[in-house]
C-alpha positions in Angstrom: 0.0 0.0 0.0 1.1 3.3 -1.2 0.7 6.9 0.0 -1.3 7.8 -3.3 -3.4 4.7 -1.9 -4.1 6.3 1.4 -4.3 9.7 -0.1 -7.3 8.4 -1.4 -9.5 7.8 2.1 -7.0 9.9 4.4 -6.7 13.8 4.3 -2.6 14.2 5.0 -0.3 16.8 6.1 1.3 17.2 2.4 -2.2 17.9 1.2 -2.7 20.9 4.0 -2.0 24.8 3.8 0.4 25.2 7.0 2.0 28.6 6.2 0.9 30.8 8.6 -1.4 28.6 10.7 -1.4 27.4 14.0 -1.2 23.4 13.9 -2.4 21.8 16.7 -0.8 18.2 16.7 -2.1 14.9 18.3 1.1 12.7 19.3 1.7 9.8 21.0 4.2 10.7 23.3 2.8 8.3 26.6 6.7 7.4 27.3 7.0 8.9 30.6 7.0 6.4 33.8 7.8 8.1 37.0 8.2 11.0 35.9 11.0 9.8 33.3 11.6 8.8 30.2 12.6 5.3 29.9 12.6 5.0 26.1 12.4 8.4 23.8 11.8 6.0 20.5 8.0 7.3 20.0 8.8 11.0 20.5 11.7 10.1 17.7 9.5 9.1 15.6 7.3 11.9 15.3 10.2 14.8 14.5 9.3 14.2 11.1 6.2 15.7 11.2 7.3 18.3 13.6 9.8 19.6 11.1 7.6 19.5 8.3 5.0 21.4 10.2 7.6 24.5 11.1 8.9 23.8 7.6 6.0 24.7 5.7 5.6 27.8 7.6 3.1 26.1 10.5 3.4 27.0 14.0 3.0 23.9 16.5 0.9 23.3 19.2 1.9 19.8 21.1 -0.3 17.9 22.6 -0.3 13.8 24.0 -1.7 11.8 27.1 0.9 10.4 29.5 -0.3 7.2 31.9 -3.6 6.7 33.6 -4.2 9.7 35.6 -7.6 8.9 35.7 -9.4 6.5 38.4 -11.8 4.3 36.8 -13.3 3.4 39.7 -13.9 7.6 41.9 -13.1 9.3 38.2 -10.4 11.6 40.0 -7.9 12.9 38.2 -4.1 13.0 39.6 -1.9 15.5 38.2 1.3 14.8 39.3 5.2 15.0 38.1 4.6 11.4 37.2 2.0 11.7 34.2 3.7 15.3 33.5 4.6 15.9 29.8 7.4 18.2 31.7 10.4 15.3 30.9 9.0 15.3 27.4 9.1 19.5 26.6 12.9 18.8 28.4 14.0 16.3 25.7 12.5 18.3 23.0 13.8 21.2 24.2 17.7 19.4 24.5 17.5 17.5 21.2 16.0 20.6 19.0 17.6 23.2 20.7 14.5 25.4 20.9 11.9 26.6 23.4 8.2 24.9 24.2 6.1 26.8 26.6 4.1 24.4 28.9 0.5 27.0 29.9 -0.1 26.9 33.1 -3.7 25.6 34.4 -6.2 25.8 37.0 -5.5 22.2 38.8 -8.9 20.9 40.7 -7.8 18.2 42.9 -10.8 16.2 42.3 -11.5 16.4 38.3 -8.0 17.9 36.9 -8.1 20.8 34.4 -11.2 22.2 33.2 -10.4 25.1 31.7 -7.2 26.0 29.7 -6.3 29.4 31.4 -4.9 32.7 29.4 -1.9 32.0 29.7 -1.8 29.9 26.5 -3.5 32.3 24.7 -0.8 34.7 25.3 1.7 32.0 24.7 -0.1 31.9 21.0 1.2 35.5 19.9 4.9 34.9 20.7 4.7 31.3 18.9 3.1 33.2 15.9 5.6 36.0 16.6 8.5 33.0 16.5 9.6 34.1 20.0 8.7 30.7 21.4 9.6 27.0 19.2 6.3 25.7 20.2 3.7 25.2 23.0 3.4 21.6 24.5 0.1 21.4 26.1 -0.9 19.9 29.5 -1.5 15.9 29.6 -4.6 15.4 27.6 -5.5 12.9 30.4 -5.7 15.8 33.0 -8.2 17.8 31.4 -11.6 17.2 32.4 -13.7 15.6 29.4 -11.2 13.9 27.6 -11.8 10.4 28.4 -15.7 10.9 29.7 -18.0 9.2 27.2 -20.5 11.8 26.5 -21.2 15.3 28.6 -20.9 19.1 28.6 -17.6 18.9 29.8 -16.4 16.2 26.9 -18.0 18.8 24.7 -16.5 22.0 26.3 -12.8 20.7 26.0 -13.5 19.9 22.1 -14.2 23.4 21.4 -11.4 24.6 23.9 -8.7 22.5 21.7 -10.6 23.6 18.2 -10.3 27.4 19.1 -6.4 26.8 19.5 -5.2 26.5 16.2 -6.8 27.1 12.3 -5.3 23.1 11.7 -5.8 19.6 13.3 -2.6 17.1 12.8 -3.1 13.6 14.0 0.2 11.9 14.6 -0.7 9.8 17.5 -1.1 6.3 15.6 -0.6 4.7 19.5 -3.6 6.0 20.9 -6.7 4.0 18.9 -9.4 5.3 21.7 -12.1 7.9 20.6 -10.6 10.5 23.2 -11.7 14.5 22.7 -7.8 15.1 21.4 -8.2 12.2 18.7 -11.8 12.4 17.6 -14.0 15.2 18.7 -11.2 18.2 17.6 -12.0 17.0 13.8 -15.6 18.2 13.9 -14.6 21.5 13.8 -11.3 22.4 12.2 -9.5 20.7 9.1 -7.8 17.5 10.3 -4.7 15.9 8.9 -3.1 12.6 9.2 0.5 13.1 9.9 3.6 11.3 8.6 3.9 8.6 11.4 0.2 7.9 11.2 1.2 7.2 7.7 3.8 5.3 7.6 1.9 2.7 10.6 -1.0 2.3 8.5 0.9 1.5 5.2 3.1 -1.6 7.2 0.0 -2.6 9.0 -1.5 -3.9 5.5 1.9 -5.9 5.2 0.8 -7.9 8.5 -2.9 -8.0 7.5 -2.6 -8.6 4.0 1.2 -10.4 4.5 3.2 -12.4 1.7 3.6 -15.6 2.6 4.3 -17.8 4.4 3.5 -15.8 7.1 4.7 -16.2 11.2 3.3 -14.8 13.9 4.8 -14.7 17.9 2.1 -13.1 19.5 2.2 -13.7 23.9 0.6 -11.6 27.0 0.2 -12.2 30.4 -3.9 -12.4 30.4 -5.7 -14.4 27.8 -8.9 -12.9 27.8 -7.7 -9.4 26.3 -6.0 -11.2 23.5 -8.3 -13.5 22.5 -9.9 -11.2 19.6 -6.7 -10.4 18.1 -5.0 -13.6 18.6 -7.6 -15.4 16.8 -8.3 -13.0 13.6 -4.1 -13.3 14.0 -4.6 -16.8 13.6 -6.9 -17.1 10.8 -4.4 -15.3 8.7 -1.3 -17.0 9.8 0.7 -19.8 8.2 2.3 -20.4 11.4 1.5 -19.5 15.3 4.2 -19.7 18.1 2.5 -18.8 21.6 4.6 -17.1 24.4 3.4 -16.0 28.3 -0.1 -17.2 29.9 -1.1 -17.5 26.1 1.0 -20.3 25.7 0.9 -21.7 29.1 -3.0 -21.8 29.2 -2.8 -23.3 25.7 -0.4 -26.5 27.1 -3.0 -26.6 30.2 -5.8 -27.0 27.7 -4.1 -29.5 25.2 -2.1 -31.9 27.4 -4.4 -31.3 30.6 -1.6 -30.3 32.6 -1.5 -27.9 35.5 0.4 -24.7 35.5 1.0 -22.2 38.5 -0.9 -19.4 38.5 -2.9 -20.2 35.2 -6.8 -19.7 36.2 -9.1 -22.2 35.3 -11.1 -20.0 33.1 -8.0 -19.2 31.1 -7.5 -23.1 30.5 -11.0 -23.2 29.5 -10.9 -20.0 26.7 -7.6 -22.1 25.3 -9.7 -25.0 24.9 -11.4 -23.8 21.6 -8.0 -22.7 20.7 -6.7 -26.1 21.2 -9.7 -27.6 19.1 -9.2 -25.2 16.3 -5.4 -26.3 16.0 -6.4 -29.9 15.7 -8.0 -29.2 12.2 -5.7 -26.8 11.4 -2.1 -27.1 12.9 -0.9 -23.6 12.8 0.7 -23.8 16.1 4.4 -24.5 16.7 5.4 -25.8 19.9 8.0 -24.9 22.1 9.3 -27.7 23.7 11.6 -26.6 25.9 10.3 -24.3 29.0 11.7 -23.0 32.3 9.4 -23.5 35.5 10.5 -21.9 38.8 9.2 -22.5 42.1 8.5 -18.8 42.9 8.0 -15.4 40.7 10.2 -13.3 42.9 13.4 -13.6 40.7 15.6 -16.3 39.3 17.2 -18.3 41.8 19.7 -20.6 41.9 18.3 -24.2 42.7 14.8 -23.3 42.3 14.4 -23.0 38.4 15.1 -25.9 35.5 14.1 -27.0 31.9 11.0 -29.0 31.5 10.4 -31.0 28.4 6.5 -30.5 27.0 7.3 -34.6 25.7 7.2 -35.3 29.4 3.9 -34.3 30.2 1.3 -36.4 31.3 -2.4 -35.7 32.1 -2.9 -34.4 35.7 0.7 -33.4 35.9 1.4 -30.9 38.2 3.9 -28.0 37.7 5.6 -24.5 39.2 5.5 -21.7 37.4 6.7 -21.4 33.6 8.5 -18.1 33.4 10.3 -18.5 30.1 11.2 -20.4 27.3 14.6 -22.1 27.3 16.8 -21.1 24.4 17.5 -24.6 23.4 13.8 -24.7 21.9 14.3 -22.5 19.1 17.0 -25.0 17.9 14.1 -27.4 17.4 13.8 -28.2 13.6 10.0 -27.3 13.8 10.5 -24.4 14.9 13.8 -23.1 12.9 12.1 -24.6 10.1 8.7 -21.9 10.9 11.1 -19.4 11.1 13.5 -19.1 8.9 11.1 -20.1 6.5 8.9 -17.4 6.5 8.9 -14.2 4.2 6.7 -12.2 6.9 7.5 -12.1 10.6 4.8 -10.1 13.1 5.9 -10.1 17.0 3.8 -9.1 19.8 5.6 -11.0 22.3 7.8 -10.9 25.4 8.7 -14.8 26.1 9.5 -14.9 29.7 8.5 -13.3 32.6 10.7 -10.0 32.8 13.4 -8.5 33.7 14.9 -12.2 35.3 13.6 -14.5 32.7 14.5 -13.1 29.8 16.9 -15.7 27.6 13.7 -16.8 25.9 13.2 -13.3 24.2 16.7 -13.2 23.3 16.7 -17.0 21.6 13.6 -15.4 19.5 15.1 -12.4 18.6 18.5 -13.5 17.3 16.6 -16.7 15.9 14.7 -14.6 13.6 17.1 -12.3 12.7 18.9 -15.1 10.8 16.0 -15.0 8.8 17.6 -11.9 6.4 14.9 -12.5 3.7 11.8 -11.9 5.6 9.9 -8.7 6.7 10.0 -8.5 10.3 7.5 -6.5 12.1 7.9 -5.9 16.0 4.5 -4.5 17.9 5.3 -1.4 20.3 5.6 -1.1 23.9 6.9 -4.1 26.0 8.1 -5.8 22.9 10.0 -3.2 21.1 11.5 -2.4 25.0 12.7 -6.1 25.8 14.1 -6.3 21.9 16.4 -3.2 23.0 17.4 -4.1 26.4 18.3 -7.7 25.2 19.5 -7.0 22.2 21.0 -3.7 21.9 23.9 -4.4 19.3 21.5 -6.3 16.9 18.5 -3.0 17.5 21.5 -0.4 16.5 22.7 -2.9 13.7 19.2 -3.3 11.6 17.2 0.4 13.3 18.4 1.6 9.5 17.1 -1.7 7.2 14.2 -2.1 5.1 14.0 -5.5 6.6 13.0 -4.4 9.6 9.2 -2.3 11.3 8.3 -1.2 14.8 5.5 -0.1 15.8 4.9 2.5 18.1 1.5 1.0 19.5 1.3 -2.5 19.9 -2.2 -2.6 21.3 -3.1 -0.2 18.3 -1.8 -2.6 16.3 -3.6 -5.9 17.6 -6.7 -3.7 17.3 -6.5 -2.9 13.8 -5.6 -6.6 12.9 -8.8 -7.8 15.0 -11.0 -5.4 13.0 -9.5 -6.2 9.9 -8.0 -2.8 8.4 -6.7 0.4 10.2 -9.2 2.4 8.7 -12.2 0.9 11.3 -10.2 2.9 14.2 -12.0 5.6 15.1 -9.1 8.3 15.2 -8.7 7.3 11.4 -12.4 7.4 10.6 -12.3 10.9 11.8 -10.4 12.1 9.6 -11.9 10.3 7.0 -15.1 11.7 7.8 -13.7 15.2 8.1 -12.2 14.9 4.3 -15.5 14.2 3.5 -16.7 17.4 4.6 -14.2 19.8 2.8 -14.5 18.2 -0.4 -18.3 18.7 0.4 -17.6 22.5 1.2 -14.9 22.8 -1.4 
């Protein structure tokens, strides 16, 4: 798939009048935890379309979500140094050596922000005046209405963000939900998809339309929120290898086996799973894994290497935390692999940071695999790949070979549903082309 193919349902930033305007850009930059940022890669990612914007003669106004400031439960919103875009304006500000105003708002300690404040408003005429680089606005999360479903106050913070800026960017392919900042803001000013938001979509149809024959490695540590994605995964998959509770639940289901701290209605979900692979035998086995007696680190005496040929119905077993190496040297499995011409991984193998050598074995395993395209889902994935891996990440971060994603769950999401364009960020600004060529 194309730009000139997306061009033809997406409005895009190449296609907007910037000189002049005040941009007001959705991005995904959720990478701060604990008030730091572990891993700058989605903020990276983005500068593209941050340069453009200033390029064409645009003025920027920043905007993302960081965390979960919200309760679910009391609906309170938290605004604290630890879901503060703060470390974010301080990289910016350190790797493009210019200045981002952060406005300062009104903080209610029960329901966050619910008005923007003057301050930004003032802020406006020196970034127009090109005193100031850019203005970074507060967490999207702390601002009353953003998440609610439906409400004055949903509808308030829409027209607050609208009466910004003359132009809408959406660059924030990692954050799927129907949120005020990713949905609402298109009703009223002309929206945009940015260059990231491109460039997901387009690799996205090479793991939902993929050549063949096609692997997937997709894990988690709860089966219930994958089972949607893991299936539609399935259906289009040549070949299926299983990592985490996905994969433990799957051996308790098929080989009636007990597993530490796999619940029983996880086993049962995996059943169906289990009877679907009897027909079809997608799934590659692992047969090497590494149970431990506890969860609170890896210690010596208290771990080994089981053998899945060993089981027996009614065994009993510790937890399985990883996948020993020695299983990706299995002939099945090297044969899955390094026959494949498209690779998509939404796994982490062991249980992290002390069981890690599974992730590792995949890793390098597929890597020897230099003809395929190799896609890598965001977040915990893309994390473990760097930490384990860092010489083979800086060796193929430049080759063709090679995606990742900067939202995994985004990414699932779109592959359950079948095509990007049924998320509802993306329908927006489908919807919103739609109504300039009507008014055009």
């Amino acid at each position: 798939m194309q730009s000139s193919t997306i061009s033809k349902r997406l409005p895009l930033i190449q296609e907007a009048d910037l000189n002049g305007k005040v941009v007001l850009v959705r991005f995904d930059h959720n990478v701060v935890k604990k008030g730091e940022i572990k891993d700058p890669f989605r903020i990276d990612k983005t500068i593209g379309t941050l340069y453009y914007i200033v390029d064409r003669g645009g003025r920027p106004i920043l905007m993302t979500h960081v965390g979960r400031p919200r309760d679910k439960k009391t609906g309170r919103i938290s605004c604290t140094r630890d879901t503060s875009v703060e470390p974010i304006v301080e990289y910016l500000q350190r790797k493009l050596h210019t200045d981002f105003f952060i406005p300062e708002c009104e903080i209610d300690p029960e329901h966050g922000i619910s008005s923007i404040g003057n301050s930004v408003y003032r802020a406006i005429g020196d970034l127009k005046d090109r005193k100031i680089g850019g203005i970074y606005l507060p967490n999207t999360r702390w601002f009353r209405g953003e998440e609610e479903k439906e409400g004055f106050f949903r509808d308030n913070f829409a027209v607050i963000l609208s009466d910004l800026a003359d132009v809408y960017v959406n660059d924030a392919f990692g954050s799927w939900q129907p949120h005020v900042s990713t949905f609402d803001v298109t009703k009223f000013i002309p929206s945009y998809a940015g260059f990231l938001m491109q460039q997901e979509i387009m690799n996205l149809n090479n793991v939902i339309n993929p050549e063949r024959p096609f692997l997937a490695v997709i894990a988690g540590s709860k089966y219930d929120t994958k089972i949607g994605p893991l299936y539609a995964i399935y259906d289009k998959a040549d070949h299926v290898i299983l990592g985490g509770v996905l994969y433990n639940a799957y051996l308790c289901a098929k080989y009636g086996v007990s597993i530490k701290g796999i619940a029983d209605e996880d086993v049962e979900a995996a059943k169906k799973l289990v009877n679907t692979d009897s027909r079809h035998q997608k799934i590659v086995e692992l047969p090497h894994i590494v149970e431990s007696d506890t969860m609170e680190g890896k210690i010596e005496g208290r771990y080994r290497t089981i053998s899945i040929k060993d089981f027996r119905e009614g065994n009993e077993y510790g937890y399985v935390l990883d996948v020993d190496p020695a299983s990706f040297a299995d002939p099945k499995v090297s044969e899955a692999v390094l026959d494949a011409k498209t690779i998509f991984v939404n796994a982490v193998m062991g249980f992290t940071p002390h069981f890690s050598e599974g992730s590792k074995a995949l890793d390098e395993t597929i890597d020897k695999n230099k003809a395929a395209l190799k896609m890598y889902g965001g977040g915990d994935t893309l994390q473990e790949f760097k930490n384990l891996c860092p010489g083979l990440y800086l060796s193929i971060s430049e080759n063709s070979r090679y995606y990742f994603f900067t939202g995994g769950g985004t990414v699932l999401t779109a592959i359950e549903q079948g095509s990007p364009y049924g998320l509802k960020p993306v329908q927006a600004l489908m919807e919103n082309k739609e109504r300039l060529g009507k008014n055009t």
